[in-house]
N, C-alpha and C positions, 0 to 999 in steps of 0.2 A: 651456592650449592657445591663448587668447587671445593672447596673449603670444609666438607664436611666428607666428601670421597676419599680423602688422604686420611682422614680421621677415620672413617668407617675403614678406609682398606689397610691399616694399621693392627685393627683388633679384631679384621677378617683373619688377618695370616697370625697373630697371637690364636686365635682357637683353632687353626688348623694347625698348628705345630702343639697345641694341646692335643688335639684329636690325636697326632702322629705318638707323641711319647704314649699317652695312655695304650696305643694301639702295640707297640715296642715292646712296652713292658708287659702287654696280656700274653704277647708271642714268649717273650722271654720267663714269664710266670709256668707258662702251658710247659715248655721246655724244660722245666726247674723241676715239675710236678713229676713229669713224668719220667726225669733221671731219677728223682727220690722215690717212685714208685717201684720202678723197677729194679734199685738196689735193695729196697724193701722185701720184693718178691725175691729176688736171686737169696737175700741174705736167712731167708723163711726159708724157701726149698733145698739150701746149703745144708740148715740145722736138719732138715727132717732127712736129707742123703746120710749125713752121720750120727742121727739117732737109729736108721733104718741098717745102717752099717752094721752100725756098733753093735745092735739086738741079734743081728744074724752071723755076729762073729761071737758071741758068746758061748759058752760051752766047745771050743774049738781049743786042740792040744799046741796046735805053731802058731808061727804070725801067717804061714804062708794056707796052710788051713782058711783061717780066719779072714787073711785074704781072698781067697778064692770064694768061699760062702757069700761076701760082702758084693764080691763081683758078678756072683750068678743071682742074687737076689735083686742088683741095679736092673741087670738084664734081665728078669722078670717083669719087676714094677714098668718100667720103659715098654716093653713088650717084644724085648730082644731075643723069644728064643724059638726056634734057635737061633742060636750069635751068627751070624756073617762077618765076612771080610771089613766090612766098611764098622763095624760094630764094635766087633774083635780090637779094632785099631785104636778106637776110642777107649773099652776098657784097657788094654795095654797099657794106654798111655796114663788112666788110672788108677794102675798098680801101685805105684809108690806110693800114692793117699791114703791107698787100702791098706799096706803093710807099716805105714807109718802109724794111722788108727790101733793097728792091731798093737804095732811097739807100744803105746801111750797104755795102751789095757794091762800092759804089761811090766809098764814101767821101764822099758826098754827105749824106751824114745820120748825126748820132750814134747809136750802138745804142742808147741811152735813150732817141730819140725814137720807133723802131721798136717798142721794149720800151710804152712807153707808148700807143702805139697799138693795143694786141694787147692788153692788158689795159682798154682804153678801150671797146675791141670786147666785149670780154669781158661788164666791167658793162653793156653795150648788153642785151645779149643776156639775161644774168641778170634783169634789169628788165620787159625785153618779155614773155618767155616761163615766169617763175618757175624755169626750168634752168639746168644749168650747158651751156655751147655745148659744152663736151666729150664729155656724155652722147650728142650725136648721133654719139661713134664706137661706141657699145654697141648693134652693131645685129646681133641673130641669125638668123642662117644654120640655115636648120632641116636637116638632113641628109635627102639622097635616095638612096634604093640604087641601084645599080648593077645592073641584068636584061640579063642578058645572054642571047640568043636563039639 
């Protein structure tokens, strides 16, 4: 029977170092999924910041106009208004994204320098605050009924 313990306990620890990597790699999958999730999301909500820009800098005479429009409509959507201090600082620091958007409309500025500014903003923001500037659109709406009298 000795002789079959060494053998059993052989291809005991073979399936528990199975059990480990599959277990490793589900951590390391879950971890994987959820980086590609969230630059998915960031790289969605990115596009609809500067298609929402863009729509509310149209019909505007400067870049600083055009600016400023992109910046009070952020502040809108977000549910920034009015702006505060703590708010104020964040569009601030999104100015340049905004006036660079506007140069690109204008042909005043290459899209790379727009694109770099928006992502400049970005790590600003990730840095300050440990978030990503895009979680500020994850904002819940709690549902109210409707009583009617």
């Amino acid at each position: 029977m000795t002789d079959h313990a060494a053998f059993i306990a052989r291809f005991e620890r073979a399936a528990a170092q199975a059990g480990e990597a599959e277990d490793d790699f589900r951590r390391e999958a879950a971890r994987r999924i959820e980086t590609l999730a969230r630059e998915r999301r960031n790289a969605f909500r990115r596009l609809n910041l500067v298609r929402s820009s863009a729509s509310a800098m149209s019909g505007t005479e400067t870049a600083e106009d055009a600016a400023e429009r992109a910046r009070l409509k952020l502040a809108a959507d977000l549910g920034w208004l009015p702006i505060g201090p703590r708010q104020a600082l964040v569009l601030d620091r999104l100015q340049p994204a905004f006036l660079a958007l506007a140069g690109t409309a204008r042909d005043d500025a290459p899209v790379e320098e727009a694109e770099a500014a928006l992502l400049g903003f970005e790590e600003w923001y990730r840095s300050e605050t440990e978030a990503d500037f895009y979680d500020l659109f994850d904002r819940y709406v709690q549902e109210t009924p409707v009583v009617d009298f």
